[in-house]
N, C-alpha and C positions, 0 to 999 in steps of 0.2 A: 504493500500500500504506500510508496514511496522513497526514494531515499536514504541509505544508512551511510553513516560515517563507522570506520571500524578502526580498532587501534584505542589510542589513547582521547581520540576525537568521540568515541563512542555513546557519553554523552551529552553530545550536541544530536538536535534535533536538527530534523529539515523540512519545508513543506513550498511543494513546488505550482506555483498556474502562471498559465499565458493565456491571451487573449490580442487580438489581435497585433499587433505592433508593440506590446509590451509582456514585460515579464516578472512577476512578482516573485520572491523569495522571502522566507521565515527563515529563520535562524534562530532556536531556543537552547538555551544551556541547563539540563537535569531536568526541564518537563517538557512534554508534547506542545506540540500548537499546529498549527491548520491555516492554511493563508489561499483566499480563493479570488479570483477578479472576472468581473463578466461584465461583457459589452451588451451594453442597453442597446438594445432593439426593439423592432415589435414584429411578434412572432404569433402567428394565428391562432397556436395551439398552446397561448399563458393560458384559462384557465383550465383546458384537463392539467398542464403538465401542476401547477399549484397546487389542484384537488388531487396528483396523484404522486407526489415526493414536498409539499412542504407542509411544516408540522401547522396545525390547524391555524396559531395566531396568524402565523406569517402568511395561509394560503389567505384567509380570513381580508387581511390587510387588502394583500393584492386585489381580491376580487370585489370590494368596496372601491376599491380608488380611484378617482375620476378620470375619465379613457385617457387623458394629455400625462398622467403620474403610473399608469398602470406597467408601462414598459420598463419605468426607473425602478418603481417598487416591486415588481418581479425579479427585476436584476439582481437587487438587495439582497431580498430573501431567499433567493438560488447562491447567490456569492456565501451567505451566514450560514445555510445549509448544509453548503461542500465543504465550506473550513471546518463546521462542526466534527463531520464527515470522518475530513483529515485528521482533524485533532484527533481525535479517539478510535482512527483505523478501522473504520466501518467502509466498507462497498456502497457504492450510490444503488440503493433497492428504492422500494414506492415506500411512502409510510405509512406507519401503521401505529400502534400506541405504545407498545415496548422499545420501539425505534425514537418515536419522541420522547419518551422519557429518559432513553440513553443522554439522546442529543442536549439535554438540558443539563446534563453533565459537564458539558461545555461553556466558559464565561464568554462574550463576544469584545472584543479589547476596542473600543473606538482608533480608528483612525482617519487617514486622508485619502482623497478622493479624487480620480483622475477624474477630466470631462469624457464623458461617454461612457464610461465606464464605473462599476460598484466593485468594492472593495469589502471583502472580512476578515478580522483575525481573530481566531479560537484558542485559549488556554485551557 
């Protein structure tokens, strides 16, 4: 599911995504983390794919959001989902309730934010 450093680097963590033209990288020392970045688009199929991998709040969000915010707040919650994902070495499956309660396992660390693009990082 990623990534090992081996040797005396072993525990440093690593957590790897690209999207188009960039490429994000995590680097944690003695815990896990997750770093995911997705290019805002709008994609026919936000909300089966919401209703069928993001945990209720997040699907919930997206599918209230007014049509001009629905393509960013999809991004979001797909980008916080895969870091989650990462951080805790889960496979991207559909969710289900033992899946989101894993994922809550996970803290979401604020940061910065390309244009076009969402950004998360999971501890």
């Amino acid at each position: 599911h990623g990534p090992v450093l081996e040797g005396a680097a072993r525990d440093i963590h690593i957590s790897l995504s690209y999207a188009g033209n960039w490429a994000l990288i995590g680097l944690a020392k003695g815990r896990a983390l997750g770093v995911d970045m997705v290019r805002i688009e709008s994609l026919p199929e936000i909300e089966a794919l919401a209703r069928l991998y993001l945990p209720a709040a997040s699907c919930h969000a997206v599918l209230v959001a007014p049509a001009g915010m629905r393509d960013e707040r999809f991004a979001q919650a797909w980008a916080e989902m895969e870091a989650g994902s990462k951080c805790l070495g889960l496979p991207l499956t559909e969710i289900g309730s033992e899946r989101e309660r894993i994922l809550e396992g996970c803290e979401l660390v604020a940061c910065g934010q390309v244009e076009g693009y969402r950004v998360a990082v999971a501890v």
